[in-house]
C-alpha positions in Angstrom: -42.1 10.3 -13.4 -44.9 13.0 -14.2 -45.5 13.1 -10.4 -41.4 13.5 -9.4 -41.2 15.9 -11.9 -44.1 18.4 -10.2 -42.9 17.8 -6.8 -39.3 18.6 -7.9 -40.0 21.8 -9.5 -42.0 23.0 -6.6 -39.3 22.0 -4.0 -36.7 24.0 -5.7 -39.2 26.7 -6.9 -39.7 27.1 -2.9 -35.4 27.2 -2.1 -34.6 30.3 -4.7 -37.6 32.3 -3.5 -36.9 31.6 0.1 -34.1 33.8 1.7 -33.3 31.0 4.2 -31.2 29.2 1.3 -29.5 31.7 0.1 -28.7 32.2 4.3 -27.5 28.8 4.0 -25.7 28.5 0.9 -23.8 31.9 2.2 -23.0 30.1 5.4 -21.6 27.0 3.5 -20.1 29.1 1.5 -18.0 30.7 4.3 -17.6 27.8 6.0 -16.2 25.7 3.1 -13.6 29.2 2.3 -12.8 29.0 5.6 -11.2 25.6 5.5 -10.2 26.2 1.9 -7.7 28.9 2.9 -6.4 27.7 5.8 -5.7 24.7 4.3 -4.0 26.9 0.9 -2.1 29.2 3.6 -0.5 26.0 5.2 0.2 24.6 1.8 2.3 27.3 1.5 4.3 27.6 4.7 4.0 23.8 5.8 1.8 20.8 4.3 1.1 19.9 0.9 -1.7 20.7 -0.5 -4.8 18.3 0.2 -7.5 19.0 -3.0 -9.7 16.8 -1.0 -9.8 19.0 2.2 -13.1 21.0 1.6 -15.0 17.9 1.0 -13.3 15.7 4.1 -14.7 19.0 5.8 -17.8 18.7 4.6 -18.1 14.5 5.7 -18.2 16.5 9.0 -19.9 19.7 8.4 -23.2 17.9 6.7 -24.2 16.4 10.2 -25.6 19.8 10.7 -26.2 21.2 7.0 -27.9 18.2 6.1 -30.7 18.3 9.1 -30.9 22.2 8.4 -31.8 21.4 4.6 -34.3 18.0 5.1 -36.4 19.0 8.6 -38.3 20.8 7.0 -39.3 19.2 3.9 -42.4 16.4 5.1 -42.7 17.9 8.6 -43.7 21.3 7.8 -45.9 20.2 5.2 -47.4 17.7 8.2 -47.6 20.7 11.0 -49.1 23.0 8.3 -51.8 21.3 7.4 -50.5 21.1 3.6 -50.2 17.6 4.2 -53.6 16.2 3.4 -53.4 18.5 0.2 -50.7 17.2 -0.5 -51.6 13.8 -0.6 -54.9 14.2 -2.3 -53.1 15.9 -5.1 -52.5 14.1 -8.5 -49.1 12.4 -7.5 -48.2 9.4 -5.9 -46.4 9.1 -2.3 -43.5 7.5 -4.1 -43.7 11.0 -5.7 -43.7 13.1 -3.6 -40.8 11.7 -1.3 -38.5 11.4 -4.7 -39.5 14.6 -5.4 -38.4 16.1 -2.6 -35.5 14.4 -2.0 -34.2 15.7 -5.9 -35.0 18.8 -4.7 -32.9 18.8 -1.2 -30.1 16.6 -3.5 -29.9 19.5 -6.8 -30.0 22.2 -4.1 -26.6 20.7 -2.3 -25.0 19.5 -5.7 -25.3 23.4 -6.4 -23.7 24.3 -3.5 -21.2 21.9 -4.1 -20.6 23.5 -7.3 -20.2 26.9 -6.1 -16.9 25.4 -4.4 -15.7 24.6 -7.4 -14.3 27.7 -7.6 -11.7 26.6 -5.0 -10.3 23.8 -7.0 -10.1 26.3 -10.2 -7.7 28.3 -7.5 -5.9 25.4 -7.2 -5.3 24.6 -11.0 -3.8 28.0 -11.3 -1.7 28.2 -8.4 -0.1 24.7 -8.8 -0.4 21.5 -10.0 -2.8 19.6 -8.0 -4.2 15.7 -8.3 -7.4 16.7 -10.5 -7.9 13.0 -10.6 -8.2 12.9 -6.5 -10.0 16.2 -6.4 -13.2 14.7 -8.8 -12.8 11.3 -7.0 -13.7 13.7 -3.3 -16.0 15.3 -5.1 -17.8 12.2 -6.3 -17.5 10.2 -3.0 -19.1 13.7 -1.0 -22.1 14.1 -3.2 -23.3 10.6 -2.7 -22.1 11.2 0.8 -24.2 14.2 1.0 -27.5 12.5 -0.7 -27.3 9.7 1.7 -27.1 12.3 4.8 -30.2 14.0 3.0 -32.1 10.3 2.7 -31.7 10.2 6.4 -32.7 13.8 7.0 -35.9 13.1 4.8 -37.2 10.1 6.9 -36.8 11.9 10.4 -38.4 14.9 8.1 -40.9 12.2 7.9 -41.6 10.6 10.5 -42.7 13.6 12.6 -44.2 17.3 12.2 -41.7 19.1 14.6 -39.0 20.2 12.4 -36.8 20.7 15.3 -37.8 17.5 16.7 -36.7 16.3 12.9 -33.4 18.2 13.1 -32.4 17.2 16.6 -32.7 13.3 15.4 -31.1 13.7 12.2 -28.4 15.4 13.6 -28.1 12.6 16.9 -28.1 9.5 14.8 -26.1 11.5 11.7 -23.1 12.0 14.7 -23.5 8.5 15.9 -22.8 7.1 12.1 -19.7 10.0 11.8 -18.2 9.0 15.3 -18.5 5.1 14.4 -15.1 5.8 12.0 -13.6 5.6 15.3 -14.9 3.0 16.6 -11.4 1.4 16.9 -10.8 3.7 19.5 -14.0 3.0 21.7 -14.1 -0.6 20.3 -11.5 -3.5 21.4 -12.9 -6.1 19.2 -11.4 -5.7 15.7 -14.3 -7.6 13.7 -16.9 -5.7 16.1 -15.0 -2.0 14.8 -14.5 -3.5 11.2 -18.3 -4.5 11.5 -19.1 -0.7 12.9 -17.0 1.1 10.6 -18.6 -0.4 7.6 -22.0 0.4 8.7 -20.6 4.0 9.1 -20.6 7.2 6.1 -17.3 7.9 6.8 -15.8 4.4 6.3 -16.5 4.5 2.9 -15.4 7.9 1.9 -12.4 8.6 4.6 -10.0 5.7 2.8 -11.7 5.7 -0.5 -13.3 8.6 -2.5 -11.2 10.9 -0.3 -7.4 9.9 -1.2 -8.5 9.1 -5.4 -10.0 5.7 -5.3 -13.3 4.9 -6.5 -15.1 1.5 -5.2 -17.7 0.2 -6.4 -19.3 -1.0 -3.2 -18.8 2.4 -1.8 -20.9 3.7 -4.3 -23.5 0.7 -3.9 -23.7 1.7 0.1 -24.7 4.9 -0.2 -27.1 4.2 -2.7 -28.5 1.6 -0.8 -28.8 3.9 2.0 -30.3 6.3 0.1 -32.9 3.5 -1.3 -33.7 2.6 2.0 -34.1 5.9 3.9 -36.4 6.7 1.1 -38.2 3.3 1.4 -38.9 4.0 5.4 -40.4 8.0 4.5 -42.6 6.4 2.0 -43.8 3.7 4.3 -44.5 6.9 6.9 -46.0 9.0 4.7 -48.5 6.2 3.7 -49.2 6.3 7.7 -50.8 9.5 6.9 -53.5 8.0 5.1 -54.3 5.1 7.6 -53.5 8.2 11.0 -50.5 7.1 12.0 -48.8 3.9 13.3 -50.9 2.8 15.7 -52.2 -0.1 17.8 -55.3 -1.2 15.8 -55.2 -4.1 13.6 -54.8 -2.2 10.5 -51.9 -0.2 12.2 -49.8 -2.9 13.3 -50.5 -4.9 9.6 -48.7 -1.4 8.4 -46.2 -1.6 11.1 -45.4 -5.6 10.0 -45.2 -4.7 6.5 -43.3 -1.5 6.8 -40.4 -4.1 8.9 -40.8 -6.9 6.9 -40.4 -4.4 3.6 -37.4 -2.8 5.1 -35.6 -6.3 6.2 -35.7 -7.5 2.3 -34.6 -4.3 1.1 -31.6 -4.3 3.8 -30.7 -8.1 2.7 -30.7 -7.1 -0.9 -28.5 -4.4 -0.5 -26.3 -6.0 2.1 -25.8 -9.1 -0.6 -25.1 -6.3 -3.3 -22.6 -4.5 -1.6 -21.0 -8.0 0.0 -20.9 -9.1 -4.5 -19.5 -5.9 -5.2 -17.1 -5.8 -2.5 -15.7 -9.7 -3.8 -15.9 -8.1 -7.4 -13.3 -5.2 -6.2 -14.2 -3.2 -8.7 -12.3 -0.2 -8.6 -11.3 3.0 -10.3 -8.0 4.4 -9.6 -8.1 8.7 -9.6 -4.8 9.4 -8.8 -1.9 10.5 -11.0 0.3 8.1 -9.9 -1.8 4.9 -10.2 -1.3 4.9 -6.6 -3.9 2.3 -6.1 -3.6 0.2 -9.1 -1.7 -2.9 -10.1 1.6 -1.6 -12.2 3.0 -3.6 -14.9 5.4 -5.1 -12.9 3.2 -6.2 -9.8 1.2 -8.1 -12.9 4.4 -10.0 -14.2 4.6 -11.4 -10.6 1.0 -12.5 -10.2 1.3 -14.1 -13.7 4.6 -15.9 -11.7 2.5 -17.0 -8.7 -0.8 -18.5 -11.4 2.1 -20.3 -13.1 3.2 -22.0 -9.4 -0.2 -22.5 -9.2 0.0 -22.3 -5.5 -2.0 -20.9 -2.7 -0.9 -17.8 -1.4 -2.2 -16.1 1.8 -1.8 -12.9 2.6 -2.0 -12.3 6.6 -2.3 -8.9 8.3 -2.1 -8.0 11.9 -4.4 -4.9 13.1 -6.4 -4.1 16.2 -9.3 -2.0 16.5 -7.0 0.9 16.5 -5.5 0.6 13.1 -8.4 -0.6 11.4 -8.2 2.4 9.1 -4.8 1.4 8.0 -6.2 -2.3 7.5 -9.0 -0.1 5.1 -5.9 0.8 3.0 -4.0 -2.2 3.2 -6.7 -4.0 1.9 -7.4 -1.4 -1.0 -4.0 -3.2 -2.4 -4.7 -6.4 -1.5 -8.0 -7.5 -2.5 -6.8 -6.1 -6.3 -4.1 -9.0 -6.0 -7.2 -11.4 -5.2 -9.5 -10.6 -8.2 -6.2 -10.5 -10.1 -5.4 -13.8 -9.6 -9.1 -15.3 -9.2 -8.7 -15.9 -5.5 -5.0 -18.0 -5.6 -4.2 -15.2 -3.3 -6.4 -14.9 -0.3 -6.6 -12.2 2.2 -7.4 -13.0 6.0 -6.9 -10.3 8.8 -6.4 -10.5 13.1 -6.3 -9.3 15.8 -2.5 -9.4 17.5 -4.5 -8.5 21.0 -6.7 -11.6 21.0 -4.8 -14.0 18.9 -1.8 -13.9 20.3 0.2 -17.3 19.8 -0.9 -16.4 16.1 1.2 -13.2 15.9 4.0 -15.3 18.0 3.9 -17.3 15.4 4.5 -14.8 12.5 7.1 -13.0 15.0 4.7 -9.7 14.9 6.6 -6.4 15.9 4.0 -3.8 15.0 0.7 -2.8 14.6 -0.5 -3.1 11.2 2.1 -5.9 9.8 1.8 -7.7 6.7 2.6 -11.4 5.8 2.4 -13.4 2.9 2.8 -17.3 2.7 2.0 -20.2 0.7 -0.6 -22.4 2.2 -0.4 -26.4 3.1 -2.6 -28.8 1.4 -4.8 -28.7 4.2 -5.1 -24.6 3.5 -3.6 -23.7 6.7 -0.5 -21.5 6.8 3.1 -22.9 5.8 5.1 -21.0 8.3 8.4 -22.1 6.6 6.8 -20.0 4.1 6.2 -16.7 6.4 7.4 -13.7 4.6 7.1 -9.8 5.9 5.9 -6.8 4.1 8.2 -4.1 4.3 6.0 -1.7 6.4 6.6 1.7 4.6 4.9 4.1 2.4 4.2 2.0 -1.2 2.4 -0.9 0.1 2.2 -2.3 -3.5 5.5 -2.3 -3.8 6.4 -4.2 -0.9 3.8 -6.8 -1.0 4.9 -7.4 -4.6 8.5 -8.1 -3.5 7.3 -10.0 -0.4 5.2 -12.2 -3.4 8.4 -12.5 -5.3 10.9 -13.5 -2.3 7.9 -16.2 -1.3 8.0 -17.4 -5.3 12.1 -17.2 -5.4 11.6 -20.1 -2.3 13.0 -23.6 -3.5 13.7 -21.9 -6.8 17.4 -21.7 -6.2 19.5 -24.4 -5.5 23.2 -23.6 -3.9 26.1 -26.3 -4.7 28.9 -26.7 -1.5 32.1 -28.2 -3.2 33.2 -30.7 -0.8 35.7 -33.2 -2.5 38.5 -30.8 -1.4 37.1 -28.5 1.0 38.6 -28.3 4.2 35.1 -26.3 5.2 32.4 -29.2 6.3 29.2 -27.7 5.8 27.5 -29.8 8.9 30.3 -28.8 11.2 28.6 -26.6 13.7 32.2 -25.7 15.3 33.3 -22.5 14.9 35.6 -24.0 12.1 32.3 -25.4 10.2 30.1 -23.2 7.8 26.6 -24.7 9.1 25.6 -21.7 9.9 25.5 -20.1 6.0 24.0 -23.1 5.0 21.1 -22.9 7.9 20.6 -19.3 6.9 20.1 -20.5 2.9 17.6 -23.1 3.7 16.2 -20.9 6.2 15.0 -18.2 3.3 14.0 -21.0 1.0 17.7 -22.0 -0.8 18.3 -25.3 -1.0 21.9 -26.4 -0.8 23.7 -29.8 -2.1 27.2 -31.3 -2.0 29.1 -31.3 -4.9 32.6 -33.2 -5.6 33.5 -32.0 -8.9 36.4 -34.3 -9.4 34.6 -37.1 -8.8 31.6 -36.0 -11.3 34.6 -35.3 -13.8 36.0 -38.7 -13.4 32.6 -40.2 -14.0 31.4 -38.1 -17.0 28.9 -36.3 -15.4 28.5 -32.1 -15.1 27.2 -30.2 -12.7 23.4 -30.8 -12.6 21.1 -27.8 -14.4 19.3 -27.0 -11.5 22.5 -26.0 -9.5 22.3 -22.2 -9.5 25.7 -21.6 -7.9 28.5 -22.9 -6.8 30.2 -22.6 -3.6 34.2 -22.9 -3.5 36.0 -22.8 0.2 39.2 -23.1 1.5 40.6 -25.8 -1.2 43.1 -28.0 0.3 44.2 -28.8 -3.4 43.6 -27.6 -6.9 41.1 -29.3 -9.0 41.8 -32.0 -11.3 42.3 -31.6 -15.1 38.5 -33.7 -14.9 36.9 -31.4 -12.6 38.3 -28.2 -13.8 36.7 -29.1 -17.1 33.1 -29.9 -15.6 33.7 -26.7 -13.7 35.0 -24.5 -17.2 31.7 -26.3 -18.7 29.4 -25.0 -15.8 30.4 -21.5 -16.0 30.3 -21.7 -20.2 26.9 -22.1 -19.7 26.1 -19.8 -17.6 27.0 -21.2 -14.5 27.4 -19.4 -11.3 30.4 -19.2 -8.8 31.8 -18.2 -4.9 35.3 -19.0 -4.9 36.9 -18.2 -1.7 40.6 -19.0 -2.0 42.8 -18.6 1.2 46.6 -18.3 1.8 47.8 -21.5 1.6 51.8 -21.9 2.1 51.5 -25.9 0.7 53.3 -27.5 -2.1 50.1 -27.0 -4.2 48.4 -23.8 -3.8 44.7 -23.7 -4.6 44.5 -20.8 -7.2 48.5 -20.6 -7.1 50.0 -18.3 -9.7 50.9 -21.6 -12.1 47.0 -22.8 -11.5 45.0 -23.6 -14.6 42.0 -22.5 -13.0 43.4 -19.4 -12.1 44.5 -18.8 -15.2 41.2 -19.3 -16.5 39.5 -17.2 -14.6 41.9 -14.3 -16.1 41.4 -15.3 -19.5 37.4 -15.6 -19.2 36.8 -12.9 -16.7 39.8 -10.9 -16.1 40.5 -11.8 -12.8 42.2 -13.9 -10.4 44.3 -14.7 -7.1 47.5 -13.1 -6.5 50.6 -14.8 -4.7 50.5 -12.0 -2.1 49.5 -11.4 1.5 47.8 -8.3 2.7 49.1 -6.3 5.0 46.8 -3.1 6.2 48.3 -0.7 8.8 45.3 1.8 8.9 42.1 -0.5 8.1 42.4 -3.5 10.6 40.8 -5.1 13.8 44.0 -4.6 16.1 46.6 -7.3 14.1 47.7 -5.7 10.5 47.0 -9.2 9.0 43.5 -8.7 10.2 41.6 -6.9 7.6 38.7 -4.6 7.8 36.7 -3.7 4.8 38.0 -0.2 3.9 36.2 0.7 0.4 33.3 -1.1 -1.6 32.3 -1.9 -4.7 32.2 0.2 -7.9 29.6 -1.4 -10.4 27.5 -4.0 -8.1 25.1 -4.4 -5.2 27.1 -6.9 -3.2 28.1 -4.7 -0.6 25.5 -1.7 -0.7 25.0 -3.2 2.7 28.4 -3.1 3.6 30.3 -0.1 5.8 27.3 1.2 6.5 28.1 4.5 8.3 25.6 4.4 10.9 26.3 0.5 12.1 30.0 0.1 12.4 29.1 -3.4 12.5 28.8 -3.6 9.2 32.3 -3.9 8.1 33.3 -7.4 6.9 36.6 -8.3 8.7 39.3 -11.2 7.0 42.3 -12.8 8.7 45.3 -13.7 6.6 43.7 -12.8 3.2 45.1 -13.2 -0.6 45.1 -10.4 -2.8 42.8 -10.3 -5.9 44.1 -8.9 -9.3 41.6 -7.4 -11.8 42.2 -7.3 -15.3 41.9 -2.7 -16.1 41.2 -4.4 -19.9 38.7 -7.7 -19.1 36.9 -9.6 -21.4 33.6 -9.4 -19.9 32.6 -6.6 -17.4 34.5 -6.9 -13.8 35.2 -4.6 -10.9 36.3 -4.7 -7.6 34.1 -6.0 -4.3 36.3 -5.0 -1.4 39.7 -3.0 -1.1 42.0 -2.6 1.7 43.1 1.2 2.5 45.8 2.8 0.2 48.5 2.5 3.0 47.7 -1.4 2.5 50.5 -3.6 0.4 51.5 -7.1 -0.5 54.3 -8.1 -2.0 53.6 -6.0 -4.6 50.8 -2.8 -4.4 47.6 -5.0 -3.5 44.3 -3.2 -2.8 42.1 -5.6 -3.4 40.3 -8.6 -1.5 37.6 -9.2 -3.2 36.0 -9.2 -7.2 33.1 -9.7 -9.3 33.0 -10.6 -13.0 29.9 -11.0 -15.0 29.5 -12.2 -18.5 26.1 -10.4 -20.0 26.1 -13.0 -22.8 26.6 -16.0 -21.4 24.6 -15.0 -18.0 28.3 -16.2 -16.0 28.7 -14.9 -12.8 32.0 -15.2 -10.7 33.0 -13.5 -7.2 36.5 -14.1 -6.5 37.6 -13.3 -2.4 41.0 -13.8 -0.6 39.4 -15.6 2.4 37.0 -18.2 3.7 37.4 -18.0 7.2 35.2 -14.8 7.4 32.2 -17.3 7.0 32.7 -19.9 9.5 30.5 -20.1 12.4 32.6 -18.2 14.7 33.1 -15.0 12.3 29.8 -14.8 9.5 27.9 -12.5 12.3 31.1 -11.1 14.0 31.0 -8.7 12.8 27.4 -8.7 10.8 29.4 -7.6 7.6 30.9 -10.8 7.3 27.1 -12.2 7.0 25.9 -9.4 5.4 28.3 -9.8 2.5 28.1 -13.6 2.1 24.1 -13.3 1.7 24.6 -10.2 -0.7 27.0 -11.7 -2.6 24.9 -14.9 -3.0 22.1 -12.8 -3.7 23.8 -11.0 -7.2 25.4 -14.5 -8.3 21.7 -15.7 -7.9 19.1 -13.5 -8.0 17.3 -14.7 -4.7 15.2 -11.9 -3.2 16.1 -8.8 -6.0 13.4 -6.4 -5.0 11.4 -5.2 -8.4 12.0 -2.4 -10.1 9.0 -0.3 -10.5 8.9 2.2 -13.3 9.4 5.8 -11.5 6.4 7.7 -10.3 4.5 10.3 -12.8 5.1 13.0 -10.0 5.8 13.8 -6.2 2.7 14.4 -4.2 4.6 15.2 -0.8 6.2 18.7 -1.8 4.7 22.2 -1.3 4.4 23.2 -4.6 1.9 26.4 -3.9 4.1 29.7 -4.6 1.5 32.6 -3.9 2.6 35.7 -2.6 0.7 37.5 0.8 -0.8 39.6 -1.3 -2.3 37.0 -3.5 -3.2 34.9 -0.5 -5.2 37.8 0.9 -6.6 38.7 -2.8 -7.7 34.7 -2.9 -9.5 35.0 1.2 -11.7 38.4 0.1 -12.8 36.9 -2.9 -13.8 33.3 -1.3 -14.8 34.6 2.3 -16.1 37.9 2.0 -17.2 38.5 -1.6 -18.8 35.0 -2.9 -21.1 34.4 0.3 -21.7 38.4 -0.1 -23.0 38.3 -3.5 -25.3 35.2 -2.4 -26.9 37.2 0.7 -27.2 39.9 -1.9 -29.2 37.5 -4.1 -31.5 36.0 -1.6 -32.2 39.9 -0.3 -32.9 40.8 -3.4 -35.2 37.9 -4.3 -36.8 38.6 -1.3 -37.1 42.2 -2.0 -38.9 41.3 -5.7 -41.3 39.0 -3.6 -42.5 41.2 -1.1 -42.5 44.2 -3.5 -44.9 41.9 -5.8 -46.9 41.4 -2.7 -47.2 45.0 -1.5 -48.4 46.1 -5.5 -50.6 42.9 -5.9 -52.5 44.4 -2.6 
């Protein structure tokens, strides 16, 4: 340590008396103000502001400052002749290449330092992510003294420092330009392979945007460990003369690979440990890249299933940066869930009956699945990812639509329903109970007359309960089991049509209907709707004209910009709603104000919910509008049948994350011209001033010692 510290002092002993640092540290300087400003000047007019954009500047910028500060520091002493005085000095090799690299490394964390001064800018001109700003910071200093390993063992390995500078900058562009390997590349593992071999690929999607991995920071200390291995194993070449062909030589030669092959294996199965471990350290304000609260009550879900999940992603070579981020996300839910939830990625270019399979549509998707006893993918299973902005939030709802699958259970009454659910006529409703099973809903039949008459209820683990087109009203049996399914809770869809019979379903002297007013405050009216402004060309066929005011069934419906969207009915009943219910209630669906039955009629359609109980109800003049021929013409009629089902049930709710801490895509820099321009002389003119100033004036006090020493 004795020997480190000697060498150390004396490297940066020799960069503050030289006036070729302070030459570069002005030159950073400008450089670095240069892109600060710019950057600051657009913040204003145009983008947000990017804290990180001096140091993504700089991932660039140190192919050539990072040469310019390491060719000299084993290479001059090698064509000087210092070399062998050097060596026969009191201090080990090991020391002397620590040494110096310390030296190179403290001289470019001061100049990193120095830009400091640019973030303080920030922190008084708005409000920027201080969190992603120390995370870059981080992430470009190890970046830097890995870029300064490499420098160091071209430094060594020859005594031309141009020859040194000329490879350090070759192979230094070769390792920037391998982040876009995706777009030289086809092979996706062959880019993922190159990109992680790369400096970039573990700073671009990382340390850069506020997230600190662990096996970033274990790469670029292994490549720090091993550039510094190979100038030690070339500097002890000096001693023997050089790597030659003599016996001696080539035993150096064999030891020198064989010592850098263990030291690349050990690092390799580091970084491969740390990169299973995902240990990570979210920067940002927003805990953009952590697991919230919520996203950890649905794991918890999927370790209670106990069930292998897999989650699938599509990318070629040329989205393999957005993979990078993807799988920021999605290796947490992995070491959350101690590998129930597995993450495989592929190509859509070279395995394409795979993305046939999981109906791919864009580059970069998202799947998850559950996974067959055999571990292969259940493609009944196949959920997508929404493909937008919070990835977390969209895998955790993809999680929780794949958990909600077989969880819900949907009952058909059939003992009086003129509605066969098998019929796949236009008059039969296979196609809603296709579309259930489809997204994981089972369905059953139920008779609740007969289960009445025989003393049974309706099983616990129906969910809901489906009422259409009644020929007949239940019977004093079955409207008990049914009274006793909602009193605990139960869930129902009654769709109750006009029906001219002797007995009405739902007729005004119903005891079911009356029920339903006394429980939830609403019920089916004696009345036919007549619209002559909201209709599909007949004034008995009615078009949804306004939607509901306290529920989500229809946020989907009458959606202005698909006029397919409107649910239509034919021949519908009028709904009455209670203005003073017993449990909360509202309307669904209303006909236009120039609509009228026999008496002033708005609505079609209700909901009632009981908050104590947990009871659920929608109540709709029609049936028809989900029959084969009419649930996707138009799509509204679908639309609101799965919605509704969806709020009776719960199926496929989307989590509600607690809002963000703050907005990160809004200008929020308000500087005047004048304090712009105030801000550009200071960084560009007067700080890299004052540091030529320096140097000149070190230089001044060195040759001025000189001249009165002579």
């Amino acid at each position: 340590m004795r020997g480190i510290g000697i060498v150390f002092r004396r490297e940066m002993a020799a960069y503050f008396t030289s006036p070729i640092a302070y030459l570069i540290a002005a030159a950073f300087l400008l450089v670095t103000a240069l892109i600060f400003n710019t950057n600051l000047t657009l913040s204003v007019t145009q983008n947000p502001v990017n804290v990180a954009e001096v140091p993504n500047a700089l991932a660039f910028f140190m192919i050539f400052f990072g040469p310019v500060l390491t060719m000299r520091l084993l290479a001059e002493e090698a064509r000087e002749g210092t070399m062998e005085l050097l060596l026969t000095a009191p201090v080990s090799e090991w020391a002397i290449v620590v040494g110096k690299f310390f030296g190179a490394w403290a001289y470019y964390s001061l100049l990193l330092l120095l830009t400091l001064v640019y973030q303080v800018i920030l922190i008084l001109a708005t409000s920027p992510e201080v969190g992603q700003a120390v995370s870059a910071y981080i992430g470009i200093w190890l970046y830097g003294g890995a870029v300064l390993a490499i420098g160091l063992l071209f430094s060594a390995l020859t005594d031309s420092q141009a020859l040194a500078a000329f490879l350090s900058i070759a192979v230094l562009t070769l390792l920037y330009l391998g982040e876009a390997a995706g777009q030289i590349v086809a092979n996706l593992d062959l880019a993922a392979l190159i990109r992680t071999l790369t400096l970039p690929g573990h700073y671009v999607g990382s340390f850069a945007v506020g997230l600190v991995r662990f096996e970033d920071i274990v790469f670029f200390s292994g490549v720090i460990v091993i550039m510094l291995y190979g100038a030690l194993r070339a500097l002890e070449s000096h001693r023997t003369g050089g790597l030659g062909f003599k016996a001696r030589g080539l035993r150096s030669l064999g030891g020198t690979v064989t010592g850098l092959a263990v030291l690349i294996v050990m690092v390799g199965g580091v970084y491969v440990a740390s990169a299973n471990a995902a240990i990570t350290l979210d920067m940002t304000e927003s805990r953009q890249y952590s697991l919230s609260s919520e996203t950890v009550a649905v794991l918890n879900r999927v370790e209670q299933a106990n069930r292998e999940i897999r989650i699938t992603g599509f990318y070629s070579a040329e989205t393999i940066g957005y993979r990078q981020l993807d799988d920021a996300i999605a290796r947490l839910y992995e070491a959350e869930t101690d590998g129930l939830i597995t993450r495989e990625y592929h190509d859509p270019t070279e395995n394409v009956t795979l993305a046939e399979q999981f109906n791919v549509q864009i580059d970069g998707e998202l799947f998850v699945s559950y996974l067959d006893e055999a571990g292969r993918v259940d493609f009944s299973t196949v959920r997508r990812v929404n493909a937008e902005n919070s990835q977390e939030r969209n895998l955790s709802n993809a999680i929780l639509r794949l958990l909600d699958i077989n969880r819900f259970q949907i009952g058909f009454e059939v003992g009086s329903s003129n509605l066969d659910p098998e019929d796949t006529s236009d008059r039969g409703i296979s196609g809603v109970l296709n579309g259930l099973e489809a997204n994981g809903i089972t369905t059953r039949a139920i008779n609740l007359n007969q289960l009445g008459a025989t003393g049974l209820d309706v099983p616990t683990e129906v969910t809901a309960l489906v009422l259409t087109e009644m020929r007949e009203p239940l019977s004093d049996l079955g409207l008990r089991v049914f009274q006793r399914y909602l009193d605990r809770g139960g869930r129902a869809f009654i769709l109750a049509d006009a029906d001219f019979g002797a007995t009405p379903f739902l007729s005004a002297s119903d005891p079911l209907n009356n029920y339903l007013w006394e429980a939830f405050g609403i019920r089916m009216a004696d009345a036919v709707i007549i619209d002559g402004l909201s209709n599909a060309g007949s004034e008995l066929d009615i078009l949804s004209y306004a939607t509901s005011d306290g529920s989500t069934i229809t946020d989907r419906i009458n959606n202005p910009e698909n006029m397919s969207s409107q649910a239509l009915f034919r021949i519908t009943r009028a709904v009455e709603i209670n203005p003073d219910p017993p449990v909360q209630n509202g309307m669904v669906i209303a006909t236009s104000p120039q609509s009228y039955g026999e008496t002033n009629f708005e609505n079609v359609a209700a909901w009632a919910n009981n908050t104590t109980t947990g009871a659920r109800v929608i109540l709709i003049g029609d049936s028809n509008f989900i029959t084969n021929g009419l649930v996707q013409n138009p799509q509204g009629n679908g639309i609101l049948f799965t919605d509704g089902i969806t709020w009776l049930t719960g199926f496929g709710e989307s989590l509600v994350f607690a809002p963000q801490a703050r907005t990160t895509n809004i200008p929020t820099v308000f500087l005047s011209t004048q304090a712009l321009d105030t801000i550009a002389l200071v960084t560009v003119v007067i700080l890299p001033g004052l540091v030529v100033a320096f140097g000149l004036g070190v230089r001044w006090l060195r040759f001025g010692a000189t001249t009165n020493w002579q």
